[in-house]
C-alpha positions as CSV (number, residue, x, y, z in Angstrom):
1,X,22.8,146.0,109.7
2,X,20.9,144.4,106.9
3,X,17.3,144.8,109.1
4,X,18.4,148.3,109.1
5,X,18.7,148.5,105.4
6,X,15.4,147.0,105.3
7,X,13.2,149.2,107.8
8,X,14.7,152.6,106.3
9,X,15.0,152.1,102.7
10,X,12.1,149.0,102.1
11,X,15.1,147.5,100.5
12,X,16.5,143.4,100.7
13,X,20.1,143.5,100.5
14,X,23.8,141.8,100.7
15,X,26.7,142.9,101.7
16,X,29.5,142.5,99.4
17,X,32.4,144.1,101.5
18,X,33.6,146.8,104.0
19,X,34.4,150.4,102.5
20,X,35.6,151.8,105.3
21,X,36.0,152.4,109.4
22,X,36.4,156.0,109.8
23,X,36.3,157.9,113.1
24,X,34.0,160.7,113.2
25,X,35.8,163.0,114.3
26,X,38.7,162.6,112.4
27,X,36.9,163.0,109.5
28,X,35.2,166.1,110.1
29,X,31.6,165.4,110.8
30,X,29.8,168.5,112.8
31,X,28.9,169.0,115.6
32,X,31.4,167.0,117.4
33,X,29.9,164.8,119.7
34,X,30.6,163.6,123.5
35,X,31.7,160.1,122.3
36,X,33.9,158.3,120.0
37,X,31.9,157.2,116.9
38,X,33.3,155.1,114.2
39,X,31.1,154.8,111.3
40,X,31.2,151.7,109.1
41,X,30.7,151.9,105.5
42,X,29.6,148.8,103.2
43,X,29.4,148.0,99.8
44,X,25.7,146.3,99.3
45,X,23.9,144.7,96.7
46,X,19.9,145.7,96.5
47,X,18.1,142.5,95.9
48,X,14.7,143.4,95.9
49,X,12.0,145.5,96.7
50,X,10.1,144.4,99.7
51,X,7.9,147.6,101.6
52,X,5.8,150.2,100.1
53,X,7.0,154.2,100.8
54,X,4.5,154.8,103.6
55,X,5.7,151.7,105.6
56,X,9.3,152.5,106.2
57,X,10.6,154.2,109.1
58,X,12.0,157.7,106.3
59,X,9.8,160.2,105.0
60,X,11.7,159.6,101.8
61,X,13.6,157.2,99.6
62,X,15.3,158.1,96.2
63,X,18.0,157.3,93.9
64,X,20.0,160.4,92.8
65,X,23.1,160.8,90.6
66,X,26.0,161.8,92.3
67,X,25.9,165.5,90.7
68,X,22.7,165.9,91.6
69,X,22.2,165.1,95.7
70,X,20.1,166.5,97.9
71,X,21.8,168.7,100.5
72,X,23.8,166.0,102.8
73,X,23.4,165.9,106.6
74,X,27.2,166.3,107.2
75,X,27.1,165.0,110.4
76,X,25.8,161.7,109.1
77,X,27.9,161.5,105.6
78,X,30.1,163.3,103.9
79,X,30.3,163.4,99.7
80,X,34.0,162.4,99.6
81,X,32.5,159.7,101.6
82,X,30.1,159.0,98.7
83,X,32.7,159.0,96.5
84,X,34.7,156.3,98.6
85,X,31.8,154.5,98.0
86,X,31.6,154.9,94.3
87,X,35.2,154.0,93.8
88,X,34.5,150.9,95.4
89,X,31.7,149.8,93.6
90,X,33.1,150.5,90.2
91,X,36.3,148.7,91.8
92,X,35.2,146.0,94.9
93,X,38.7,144.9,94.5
94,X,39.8,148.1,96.7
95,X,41.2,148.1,99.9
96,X,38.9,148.7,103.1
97,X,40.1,152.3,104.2
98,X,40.6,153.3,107.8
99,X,41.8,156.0,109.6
C-alpha cells in the first residue's frame, strides 16, 4: 500500500492506523460492480517528498481544503468518506469503522 502511495502521489509515507473497511456496495459507490469490493481506508503520515510531478503514475497531485474539492469520482470515494477521514486525523484515537 505504501509503494502505492509512493508511485501515485511521489509521496513517502506511514501508516498510523485503519479508518475504515467498508463494502462498496453498501456504501453507495456507482456503478455497482460484478464483484464484492471492500475498500480500506488509512490514516497516513506524509514524510517526505521523493518524485517530481511528471514522474508519477497521475496527471495531477494537489492539496485541497475540504470546502473546496475537485469534483470526486464517486465510485472511487465518497466525501462523507473524506470526512471519516478527517475525524480521524483530528481524533486517531477513533474506532476503525466497518460495515
Amino acid at each position: 500500500m505504501l509503494r502505492e502511495v509512493r508511485e501515485e502521489t511521489g509521496y513517502d509515507a506511514e501508516v498510523l492506523k485503519l479508518i475504515a473497511c467498508y463494502d462498496r456496495d453498501a456504501q453507495g459507490h456507482h456503478p455497482a460492480l460484478p464483484v464484492a469490493v471492500y475498500k480500506l481506508f488509512f490514516l497516513c503520515r506524509m514524510k517526505s517528498r521523493v518524485a517530481a510531478a511528471q514522474d508519477l503514475e497521475t496527471l495531477d497531485v494537489g492539496w485541497f481544503a475540504l470546502n473546496e474539492l475537485p469534483p470526486l469520482s464517486e465510485g472511487r470515494v465518497l466525501s462523507a468518506q473524506l470526512w471519516l477521514a478527517l475525524d480521524h486525523y483530528r481524533d486517531p484515537s477513533l474506532p476503525t469503522a466497518f460495515d
